[in-house]
C-alpha positions as CSV (number, residue, x, y, z in Angstrom):
1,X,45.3,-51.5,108.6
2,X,46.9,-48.3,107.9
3,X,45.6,-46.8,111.4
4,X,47.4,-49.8,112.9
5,X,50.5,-49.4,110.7
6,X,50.8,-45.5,111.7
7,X,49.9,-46.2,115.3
8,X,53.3,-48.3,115.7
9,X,55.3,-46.5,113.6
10,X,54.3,-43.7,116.3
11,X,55.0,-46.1,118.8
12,X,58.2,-47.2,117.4
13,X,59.3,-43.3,117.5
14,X,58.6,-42.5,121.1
15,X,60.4,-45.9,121.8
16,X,63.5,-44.2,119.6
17,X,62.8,-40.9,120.9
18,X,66.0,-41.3,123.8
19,X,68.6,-42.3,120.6
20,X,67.6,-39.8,119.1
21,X,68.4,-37.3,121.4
22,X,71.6,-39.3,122.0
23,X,72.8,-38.6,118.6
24,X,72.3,-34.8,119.0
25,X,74.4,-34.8,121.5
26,X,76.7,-36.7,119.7
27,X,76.9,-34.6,117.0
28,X,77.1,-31.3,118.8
29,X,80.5,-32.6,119.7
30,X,81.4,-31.1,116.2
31,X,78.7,-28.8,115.8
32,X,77.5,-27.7,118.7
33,X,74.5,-25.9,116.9
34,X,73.0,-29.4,117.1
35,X,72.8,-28.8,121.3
36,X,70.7,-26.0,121.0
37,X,66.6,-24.9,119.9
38,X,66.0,-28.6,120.9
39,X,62.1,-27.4,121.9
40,X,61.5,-26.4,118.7
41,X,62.2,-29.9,117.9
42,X,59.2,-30.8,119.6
43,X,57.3,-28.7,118.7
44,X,57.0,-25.4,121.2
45,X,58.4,-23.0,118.7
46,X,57.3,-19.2,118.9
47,X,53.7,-18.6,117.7
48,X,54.0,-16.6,114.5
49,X,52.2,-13.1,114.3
50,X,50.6,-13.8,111.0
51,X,48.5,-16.9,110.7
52,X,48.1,-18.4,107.2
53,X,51.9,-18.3,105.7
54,X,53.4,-20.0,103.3
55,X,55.4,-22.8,104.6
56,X,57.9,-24.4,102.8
57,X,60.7,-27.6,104.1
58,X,63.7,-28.2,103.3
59,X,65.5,-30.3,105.6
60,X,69.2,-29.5,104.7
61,X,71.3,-27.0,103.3
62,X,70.8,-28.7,100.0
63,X,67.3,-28.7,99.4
64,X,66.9,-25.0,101.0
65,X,69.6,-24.0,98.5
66,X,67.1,-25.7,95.8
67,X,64.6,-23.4,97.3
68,X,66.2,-20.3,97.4
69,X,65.0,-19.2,94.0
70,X,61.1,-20.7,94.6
71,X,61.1,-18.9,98.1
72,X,62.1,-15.6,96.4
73,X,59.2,-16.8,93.8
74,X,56.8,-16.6,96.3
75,X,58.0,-13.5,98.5
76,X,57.6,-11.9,95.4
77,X,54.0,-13.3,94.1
78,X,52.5,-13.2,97.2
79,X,53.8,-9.9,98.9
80,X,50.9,-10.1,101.3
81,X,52.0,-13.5,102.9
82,X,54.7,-14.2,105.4
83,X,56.5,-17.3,104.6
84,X,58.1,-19.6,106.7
85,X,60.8,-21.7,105.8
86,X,61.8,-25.0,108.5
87,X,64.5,-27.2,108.2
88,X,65.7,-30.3,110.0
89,X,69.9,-29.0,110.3
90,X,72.0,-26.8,111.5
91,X,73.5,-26.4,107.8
92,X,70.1,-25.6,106.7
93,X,68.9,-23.1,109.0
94,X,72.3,-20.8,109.2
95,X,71.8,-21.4,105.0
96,X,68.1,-19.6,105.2
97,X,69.3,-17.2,107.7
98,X,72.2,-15.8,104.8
99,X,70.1,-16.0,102.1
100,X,66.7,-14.5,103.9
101,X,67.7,-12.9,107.0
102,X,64.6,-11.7,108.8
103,X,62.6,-11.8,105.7
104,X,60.9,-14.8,106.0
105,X,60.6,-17.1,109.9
106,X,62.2,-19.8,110.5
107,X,62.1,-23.0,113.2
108,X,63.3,-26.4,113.0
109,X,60.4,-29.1,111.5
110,X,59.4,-31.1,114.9
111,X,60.0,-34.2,115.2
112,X,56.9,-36.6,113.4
113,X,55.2,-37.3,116.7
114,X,51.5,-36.6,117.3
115,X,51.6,-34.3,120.1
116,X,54.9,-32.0,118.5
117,X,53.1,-31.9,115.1
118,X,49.9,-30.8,116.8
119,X,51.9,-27.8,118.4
120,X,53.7,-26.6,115.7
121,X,50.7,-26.4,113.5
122,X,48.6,-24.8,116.1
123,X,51.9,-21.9,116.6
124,X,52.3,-21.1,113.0
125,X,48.9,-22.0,111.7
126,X,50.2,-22.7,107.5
127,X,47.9,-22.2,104.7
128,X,50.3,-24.3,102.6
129,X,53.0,-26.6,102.9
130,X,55.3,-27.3,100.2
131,X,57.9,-30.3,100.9
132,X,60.9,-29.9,99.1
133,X,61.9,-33.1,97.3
134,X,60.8,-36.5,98.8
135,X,60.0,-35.9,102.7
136,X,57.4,-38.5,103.7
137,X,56.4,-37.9,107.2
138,X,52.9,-40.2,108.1
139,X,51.8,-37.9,111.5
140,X,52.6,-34.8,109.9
141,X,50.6,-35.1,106.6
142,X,47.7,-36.6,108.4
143,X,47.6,-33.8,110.4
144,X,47.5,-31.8,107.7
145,X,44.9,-33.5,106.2
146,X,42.9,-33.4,109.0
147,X,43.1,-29.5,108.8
148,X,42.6,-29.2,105.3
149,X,46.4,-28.1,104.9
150,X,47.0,-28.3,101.1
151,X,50.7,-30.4,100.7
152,X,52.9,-30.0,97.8
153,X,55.7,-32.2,97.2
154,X,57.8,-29.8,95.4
155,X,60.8,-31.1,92.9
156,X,60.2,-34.6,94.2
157,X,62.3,-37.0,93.4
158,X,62.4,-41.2,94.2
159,X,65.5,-43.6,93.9
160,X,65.3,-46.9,92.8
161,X,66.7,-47.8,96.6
162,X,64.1,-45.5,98.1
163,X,61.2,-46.4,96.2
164,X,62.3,-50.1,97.4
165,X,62.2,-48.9,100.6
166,X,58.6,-47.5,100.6
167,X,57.3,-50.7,98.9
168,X,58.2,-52.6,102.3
169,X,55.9,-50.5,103.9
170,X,53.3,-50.3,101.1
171,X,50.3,-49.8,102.9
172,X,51.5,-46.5,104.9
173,X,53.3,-45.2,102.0
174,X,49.7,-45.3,100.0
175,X,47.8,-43.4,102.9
176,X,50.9,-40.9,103.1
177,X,50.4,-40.3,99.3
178,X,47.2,-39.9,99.8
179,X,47.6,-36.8,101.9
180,X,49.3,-35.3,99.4
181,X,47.7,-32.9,97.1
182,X,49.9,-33.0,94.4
183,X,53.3,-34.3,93.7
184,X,55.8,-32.2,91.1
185,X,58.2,-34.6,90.1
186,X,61.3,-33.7,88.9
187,X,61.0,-36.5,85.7
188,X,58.8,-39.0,84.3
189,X,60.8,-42.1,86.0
190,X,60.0,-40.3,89.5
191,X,56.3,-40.0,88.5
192,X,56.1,-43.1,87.6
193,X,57.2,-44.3,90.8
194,X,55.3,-42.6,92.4
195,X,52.5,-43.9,91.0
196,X,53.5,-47.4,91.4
197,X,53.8,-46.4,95.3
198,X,49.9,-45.5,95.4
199,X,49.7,-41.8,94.0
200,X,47.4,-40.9,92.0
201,X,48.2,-40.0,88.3
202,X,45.8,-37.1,88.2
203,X,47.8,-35.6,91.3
204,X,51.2,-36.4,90.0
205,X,52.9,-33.6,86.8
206,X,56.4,-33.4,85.4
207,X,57.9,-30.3,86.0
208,X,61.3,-31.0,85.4
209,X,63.9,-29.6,88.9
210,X,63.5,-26.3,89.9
211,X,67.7,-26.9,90.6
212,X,67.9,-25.9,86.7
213,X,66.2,-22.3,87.5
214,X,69.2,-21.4,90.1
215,X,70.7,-18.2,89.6
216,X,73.9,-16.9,90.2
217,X,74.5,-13.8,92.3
218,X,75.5,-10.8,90.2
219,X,78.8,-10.2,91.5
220,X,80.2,-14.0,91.2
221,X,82.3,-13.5,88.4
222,X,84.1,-10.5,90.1
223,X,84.5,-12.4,93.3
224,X,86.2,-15.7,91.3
225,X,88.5,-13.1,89.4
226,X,89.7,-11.8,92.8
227,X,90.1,-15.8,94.0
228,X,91.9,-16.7,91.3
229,X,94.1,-13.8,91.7
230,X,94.9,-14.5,95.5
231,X,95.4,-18.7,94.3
232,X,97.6,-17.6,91.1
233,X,96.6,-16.5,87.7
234,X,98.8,-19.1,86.0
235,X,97.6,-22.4,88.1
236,X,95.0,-24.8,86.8
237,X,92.6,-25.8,89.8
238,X,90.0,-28.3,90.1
239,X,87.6,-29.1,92.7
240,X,86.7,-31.9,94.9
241,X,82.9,-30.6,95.8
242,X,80.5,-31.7,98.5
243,X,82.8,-34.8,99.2
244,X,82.5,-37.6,102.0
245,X,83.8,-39.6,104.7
246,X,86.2,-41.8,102.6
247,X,86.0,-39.7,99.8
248,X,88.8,-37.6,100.4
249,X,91.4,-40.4,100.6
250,X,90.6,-40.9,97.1
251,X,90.7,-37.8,95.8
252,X,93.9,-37.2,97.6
253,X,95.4,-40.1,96.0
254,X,94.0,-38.7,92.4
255,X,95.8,-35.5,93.5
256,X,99.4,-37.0,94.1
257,X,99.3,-38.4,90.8
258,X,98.2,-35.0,89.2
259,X,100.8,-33.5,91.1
260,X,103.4,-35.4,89.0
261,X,101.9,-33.9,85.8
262,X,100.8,-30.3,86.6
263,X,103.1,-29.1,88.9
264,X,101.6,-26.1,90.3
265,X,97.7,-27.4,90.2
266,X,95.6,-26.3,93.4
267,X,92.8,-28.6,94.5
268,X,90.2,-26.8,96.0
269,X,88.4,-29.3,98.6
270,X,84.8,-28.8,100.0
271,X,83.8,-31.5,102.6
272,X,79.9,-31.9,102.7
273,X,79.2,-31.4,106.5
274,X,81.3,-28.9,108.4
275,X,82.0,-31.1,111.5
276,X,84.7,-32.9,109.1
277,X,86.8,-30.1,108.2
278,X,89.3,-30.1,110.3
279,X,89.6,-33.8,110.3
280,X,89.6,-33.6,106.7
281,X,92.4,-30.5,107.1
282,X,94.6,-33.2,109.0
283,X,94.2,-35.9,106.6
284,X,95.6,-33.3,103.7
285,X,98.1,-32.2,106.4
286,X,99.0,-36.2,107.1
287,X,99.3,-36.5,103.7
288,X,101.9,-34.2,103.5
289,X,100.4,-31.3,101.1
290,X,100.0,-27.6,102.5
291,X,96.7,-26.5,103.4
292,X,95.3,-23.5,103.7
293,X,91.5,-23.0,105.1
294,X,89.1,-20.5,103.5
295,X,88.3,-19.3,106.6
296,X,91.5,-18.1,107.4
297,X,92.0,-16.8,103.8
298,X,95.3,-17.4,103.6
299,X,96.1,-19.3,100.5
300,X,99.4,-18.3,98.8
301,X,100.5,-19.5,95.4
302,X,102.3,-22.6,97.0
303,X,99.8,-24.1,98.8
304,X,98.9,-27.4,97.8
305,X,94.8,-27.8,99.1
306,X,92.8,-24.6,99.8
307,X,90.2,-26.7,102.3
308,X,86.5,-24.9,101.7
309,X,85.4,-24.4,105.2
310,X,82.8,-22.1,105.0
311,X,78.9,-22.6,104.1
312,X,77.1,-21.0,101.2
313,X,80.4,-20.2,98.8
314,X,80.1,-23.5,96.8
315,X,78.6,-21.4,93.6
316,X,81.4,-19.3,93.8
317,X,83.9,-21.9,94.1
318,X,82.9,-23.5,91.5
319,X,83.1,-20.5,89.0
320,X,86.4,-19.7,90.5
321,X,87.7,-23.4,89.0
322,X,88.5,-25.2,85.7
323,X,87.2,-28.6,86.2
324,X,84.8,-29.8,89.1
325,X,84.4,-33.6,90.6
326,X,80.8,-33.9,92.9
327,X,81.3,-36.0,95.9
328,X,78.8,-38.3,97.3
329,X,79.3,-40.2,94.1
330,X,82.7,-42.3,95.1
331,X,81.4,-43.9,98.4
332,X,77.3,-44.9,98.1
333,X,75.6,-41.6,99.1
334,X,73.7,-41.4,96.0
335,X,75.7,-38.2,94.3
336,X,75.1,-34.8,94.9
337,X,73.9,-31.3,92.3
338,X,75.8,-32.3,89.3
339,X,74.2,-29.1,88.1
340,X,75.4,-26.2,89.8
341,X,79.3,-26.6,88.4
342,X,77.2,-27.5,84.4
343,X,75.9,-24.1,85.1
344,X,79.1,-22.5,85.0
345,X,80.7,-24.1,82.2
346,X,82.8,-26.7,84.0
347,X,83.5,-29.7,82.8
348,X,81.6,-32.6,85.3
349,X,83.4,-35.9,86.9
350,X,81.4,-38.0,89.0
351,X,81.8,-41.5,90.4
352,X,79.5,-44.8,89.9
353,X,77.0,-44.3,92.9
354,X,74.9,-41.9,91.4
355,X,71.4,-43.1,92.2
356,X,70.2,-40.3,94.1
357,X,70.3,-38.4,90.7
358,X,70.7,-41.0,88.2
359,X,67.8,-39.1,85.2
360,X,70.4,-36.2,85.6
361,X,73.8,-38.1,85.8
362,X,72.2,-40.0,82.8
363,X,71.7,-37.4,80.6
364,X,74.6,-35.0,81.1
365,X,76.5,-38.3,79.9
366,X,74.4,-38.1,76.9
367,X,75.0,-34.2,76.4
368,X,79.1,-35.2,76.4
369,X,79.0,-32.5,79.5
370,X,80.1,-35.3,81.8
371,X,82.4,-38.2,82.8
372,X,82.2,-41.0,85.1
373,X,84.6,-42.5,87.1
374,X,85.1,-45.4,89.2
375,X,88.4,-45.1,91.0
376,X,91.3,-42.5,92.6
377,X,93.2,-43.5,89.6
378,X,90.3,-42.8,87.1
379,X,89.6,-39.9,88.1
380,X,93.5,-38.6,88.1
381,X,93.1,-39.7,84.4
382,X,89.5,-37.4,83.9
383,X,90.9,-35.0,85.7
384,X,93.8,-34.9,83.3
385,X,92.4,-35.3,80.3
386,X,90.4,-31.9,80.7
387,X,93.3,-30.1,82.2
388,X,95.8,-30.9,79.5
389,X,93.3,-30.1,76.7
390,X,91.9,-26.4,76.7
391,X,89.6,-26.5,73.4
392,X,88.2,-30.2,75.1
393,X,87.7,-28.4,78.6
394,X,85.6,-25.3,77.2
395,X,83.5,-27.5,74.2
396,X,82.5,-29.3,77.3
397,X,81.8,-27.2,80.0
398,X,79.6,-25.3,77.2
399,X,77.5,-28.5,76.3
400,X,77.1,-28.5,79.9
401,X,76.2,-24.9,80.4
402,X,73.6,-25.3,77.1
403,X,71.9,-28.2,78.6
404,X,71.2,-27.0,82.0
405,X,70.1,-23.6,79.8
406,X,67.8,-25.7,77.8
407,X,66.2,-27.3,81.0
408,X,65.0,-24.4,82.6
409,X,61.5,-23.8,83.0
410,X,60.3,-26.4,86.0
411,X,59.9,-23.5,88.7
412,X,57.8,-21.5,86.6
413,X,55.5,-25.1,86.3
414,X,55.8,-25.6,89.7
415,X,54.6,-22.2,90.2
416,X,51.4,-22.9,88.6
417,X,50.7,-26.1,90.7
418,X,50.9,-23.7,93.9
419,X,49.0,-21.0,92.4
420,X,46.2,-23.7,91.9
421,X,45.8,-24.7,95.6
């Protein structure tokens, strides 16, 4: 039954195969990057030197900036082994490219057809694969199976929706967990789902997210003295992070009624995807505030919005401000890393459609290192409330800092799980 279930999912892909390639074109209207390397797509990639690397996936820039510190783990464990790192986006590639340079190889994952997956394993020939977070893909882990290519799901993580998703298609889901060797979930709800979808228990371990172990660059507190200096030493800012299509109008609302309070407060706006800044720069424009793009670099102390239009800085950002609101969260994306701005000491304010990272959301609530909000006009109020209250702003931002401190400790378990296969 299985067989037959994979067969027309396969089926169903060629069939899809032409939209697909529809929608790259559609998006490299924006981002053109998304019009080129489409062969490595399918699967003709270059044929690595050194066979038997360590390959990790990360499909976005999210998850490879989850990886970051697990990738310099294993450069650094296993000295003798190339790595290679593949990702499914444009973000995500230029991302490992910053971070790694030449030091580790990098292609686009293939598409999850028979013939592409057959290529790419037989051009880069992986000892390992470690999946970053929840990347199911039926052709590609039975071909791994079938060449005794150990699989790691790797800070895994299942939603409510998602695992309610899988459940339609229970019988696939069970062979894909199946091929995997052993799943490190990031808590003891996503085990258990896991299990529930057909894992088995002695293959599944809590290790807690490896997003806890991120470090900050050495220089990041110099850089955000230097920002701060070019926005204005005396002007509270907050930030609007990782924020979505719809999003923005909210926040900009929440902004005009700050506006009325804290005269000279700078809101420092990151769009998630960076075909939308400069719609989201005309929407702030339309809106009547003055924008200036850190691009361009050049904010004054009377602009209104300083847009963040470049890829990579959010950790900086985010040490740079006083209080920090995670998009994703307002319109039902599921919420974005509610941990990185903890990390720093800031204050966290995040809407109601949290259910990508609900065990987190849940219990930075718990640790008083958070507020939710529903609405523009709730979160003008959070926003507020921090702003006009110093001793509340740092007694918060601490218990976040302490319980992301407290936390750490999942990559060195993960770690172990690799070291074991």
């Amino acid at each position: 039954m299985t067989t037959t279930m994979r067969f027309i999912y396969t089926f169903i892909f060629y069939l899809l195969v032409p939209l697909i390639l529809l929608r790259l074109l559609w998006r490299g209207r924006q981002s053109p990057a998304y019009w080129q390397r489409w062969a490595e797509r399918f699967g003709f990639c270059p044929i690595l030197p050194v066979p038997q690397n360590l390959w990790i996936h990360a499909v976005s820039m999210g998850e490879v900036q989850a990886a970051v510190p697990l990738i310099q783990a294993l450069r650094t464990s296993f000295p003798e082994q190339s790595i290679l790192v593949t990702t499914m986006t444009p973000t995500g590639s230029q991302r490992v490219r910053e971070v790694f340079g030449d030091s580790v190889w990098h292609v686009y994952l293939p598409y999850d057809l028979p013939g592409a997956i057959a290529r790419f394993l037989a051009r880069t020939q992986p000892r390992l694969l470690i999946l970053m977070e929840t990347e199911l893909w039926p052709n590609l882990l039975s071909a791994c199976r079938a060449r005794s290519i150990p699989v790691i799901l790797a800070n895994a993580r299942l939603s409510d929706r998602s695992a309610a998703g899988y459940q339609h298609i229970a019988g696939l889901t069970r062979k894909m967990l199946a091929n995997v060797t052993a799943v490190a979930a990031q808590t003891e709800v996503d085990a258990a789902r896991f299990i529930e979808l057909g894992a088995s228990p002695t293959k599944v371990h809590v290790t807690g997210s490896i997003k806890f172990d991120t470090r900050l660059p050495a220089d990041v507190s110099e850089k955000a003295v230097l920002l701060r200096c070019q926005w204005g030493t005396e002007r509270a800012v907050w930030i609007a992070a990782s924020t979505h299509e719809g999003e923005e109008a909210a926040v900009l609302d929440a902004f005009s009624e700050l506006k009325q309070a804290f005269n000279q407060l700078l809101l420092m706006l990151v769009p998630r995807h960076p075909e939308r800044f400069n719609r989201v720069a005309a929407l702030c424009q339309q809106r009547g505030f003055l924008v200036a793009r850190r691009s361009a670099g050049d904010v004054s102390p009377k602009t209104d919005i300083y847009l963040g239009d470049t890829m990579g800085e959010l950790p900086l950002l985010y040490v740079a401000c006083d209080v920090a609101f995670v998009g994703g969260s307002l319109v039902p994306i599921g919420g974005h890393n509610l941990l990185e701005p903890a990390a720093v000491g800031l204050p966290v304010i995040m809407g109601p459609h949290v259910f990508e990272c609900a065990e987190i959301c849940r219990r930075l609530l718990e640790a008083q290192a958070a507020h939710q909000v529903n609405d523009a006009m709730q979160l003008a109020k959070a926003v507020k409330m921090y702003l006009s209250d110093a001793t509340l702003k740092k007694q918060t931002g601490e218990k976040g800092r302490l319980f992301v401190t407290k936390n750490r400790g999942a990559l060195e378990r993960l770690l172990t799980i690799i070291f074991e296969h």
